[in-house]
C-alpha positions as CSV (number, residue, x, y, z in Angstrom):
1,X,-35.0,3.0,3.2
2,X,-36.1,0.5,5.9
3,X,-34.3,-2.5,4.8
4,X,-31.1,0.0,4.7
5,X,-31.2,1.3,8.1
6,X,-31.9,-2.3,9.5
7,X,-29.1,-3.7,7.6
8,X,-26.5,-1.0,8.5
9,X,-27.9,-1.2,12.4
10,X,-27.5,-5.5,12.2
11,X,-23.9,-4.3,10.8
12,X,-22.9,-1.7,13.3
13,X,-24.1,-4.4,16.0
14,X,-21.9,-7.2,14.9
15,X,-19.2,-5.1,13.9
16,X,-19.1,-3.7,17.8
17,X,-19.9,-7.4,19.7
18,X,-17.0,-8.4,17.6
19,X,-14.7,-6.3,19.5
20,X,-17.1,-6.5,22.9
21,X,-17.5,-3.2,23.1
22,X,-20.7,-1.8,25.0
23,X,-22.7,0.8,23.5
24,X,-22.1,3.2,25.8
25,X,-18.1,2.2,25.1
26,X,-18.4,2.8,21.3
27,X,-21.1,5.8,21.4
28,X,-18.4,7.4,24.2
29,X,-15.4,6.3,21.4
30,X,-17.5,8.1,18.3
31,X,-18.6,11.2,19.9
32,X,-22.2,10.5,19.7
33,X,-25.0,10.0,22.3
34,X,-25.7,6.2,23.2
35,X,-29.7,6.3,22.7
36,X,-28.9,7.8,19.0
37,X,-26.5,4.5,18.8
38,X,-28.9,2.3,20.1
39,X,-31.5,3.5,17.4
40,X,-28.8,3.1,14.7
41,X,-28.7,0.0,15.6
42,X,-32.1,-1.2,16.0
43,X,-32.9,0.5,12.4
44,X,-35.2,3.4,13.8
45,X,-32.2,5.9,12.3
46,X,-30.4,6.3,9.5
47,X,-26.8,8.4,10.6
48,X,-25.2,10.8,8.2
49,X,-21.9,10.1,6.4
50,X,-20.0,12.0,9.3
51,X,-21.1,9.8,12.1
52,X,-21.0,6.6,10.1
53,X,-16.8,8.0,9.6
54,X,-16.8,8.4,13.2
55,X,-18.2,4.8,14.3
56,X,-15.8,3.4,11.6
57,X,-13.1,5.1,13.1
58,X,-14.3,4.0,17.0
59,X,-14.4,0.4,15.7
60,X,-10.9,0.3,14.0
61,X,-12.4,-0.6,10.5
62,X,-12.6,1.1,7.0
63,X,-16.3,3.0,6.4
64,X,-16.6,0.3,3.8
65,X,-16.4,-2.1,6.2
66,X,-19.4,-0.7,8.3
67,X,-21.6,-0.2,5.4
68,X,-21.3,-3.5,3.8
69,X,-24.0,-5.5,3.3
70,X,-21.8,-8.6,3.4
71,X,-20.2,-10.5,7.3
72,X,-16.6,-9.1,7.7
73,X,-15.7,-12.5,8.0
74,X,-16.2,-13.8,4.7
75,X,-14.0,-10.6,3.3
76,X,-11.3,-9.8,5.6
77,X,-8.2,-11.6,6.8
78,X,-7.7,-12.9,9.7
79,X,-4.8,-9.5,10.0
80,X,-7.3,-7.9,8.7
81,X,-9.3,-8.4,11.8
82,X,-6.3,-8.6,14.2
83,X,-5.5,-4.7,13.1
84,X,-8.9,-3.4,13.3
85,X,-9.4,-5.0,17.1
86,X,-5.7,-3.5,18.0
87,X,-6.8,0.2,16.0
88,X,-9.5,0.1,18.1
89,X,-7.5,-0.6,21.6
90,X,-4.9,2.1,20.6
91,X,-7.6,5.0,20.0
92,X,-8.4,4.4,23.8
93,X,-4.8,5.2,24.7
94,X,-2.9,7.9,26.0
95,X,0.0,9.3,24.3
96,X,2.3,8.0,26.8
97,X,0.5,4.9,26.8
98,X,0.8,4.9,22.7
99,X,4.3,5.3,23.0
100,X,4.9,2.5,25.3
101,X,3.4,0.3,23.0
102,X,5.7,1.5,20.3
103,X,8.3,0.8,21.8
104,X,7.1,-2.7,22.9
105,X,6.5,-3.6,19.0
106,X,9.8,-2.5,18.0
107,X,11.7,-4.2,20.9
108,X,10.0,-7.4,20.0
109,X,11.0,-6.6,16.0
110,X,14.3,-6.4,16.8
111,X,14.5,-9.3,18.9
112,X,12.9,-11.5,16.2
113,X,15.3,-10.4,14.0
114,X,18.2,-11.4,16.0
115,X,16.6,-15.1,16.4
C-alpha cells in the first residue's frame, strides 16, 4: 500500500506543477483541506475515490489520468494537454466570465471560417 500512495502523491504532484497550480490553489479548486493535499502528495495518505474524482476534476484531467502509474506525457496529446490546462482555467470562472469566453471561441470560429 506504500508504493501506491507514493506513486499516486508523485502523480498528483506532477499532474498539478504541470498546470502551476499551488496547493493551496488546487486543494481550494477540490474542496479539500491543503495539509490533507499535501499528505496525498507526500504518500502519508491514501484519498478515497471521491476526492481523487474531485482533484481530477480541479486539474481538468480524466480520474484515469490521476491514477496512472505512467507520465501524462508519454500518453496524451499535445490537445490532450491543451484541454485539460484550459478545463482547468474555466472551472475558476464565473458564469459571466464563462460566457465571455464562449463567445470569444465562436467569434474566432466564424472568422476562420470566413478566411
Amino acid at each position: 500500500m506504500d508504493e501506491v500512495r507514493h506513486r499516486l502523491g508523485t502523480r498528483l504532484r506532477a499532474l498539478r506543477q504541470d498546470r502551476k497550480l499551488t496547493q493551496e490553489e488546487l486543494a481550494e479548486r477540490a474542496e479539500i483541506h491543503p495539509t490533507f493535499l499535501a499528505k496525498i502528495e507526500a504518500g502519508q495518505r491514501l484519498p478515497s475515490l471521491e476526492v481523487i474524482w474531485r482533484l481530477a476534476g480541479a486539474l481538468g484531467v480524466p480520474v484515469t489520468s490521476v491514477v496512472s502509474a505512467t507520465d501524462d506525457r508519454e500518453g496524451a496529446s499535445p490537445e490532450d494537454r491543451l484541454i485539460g490546462e484550459l478545463v482547468a482555467l474555466l472551472k475558476s470562472c464565473t458564469i459571466e466570465e464563462l460566457e465571455f469566453v464562449k463567445d470569444f471561441i465562436m467569434m474566432l470560429k466564424r472568422h476562420a471560417r470566413q478566411s
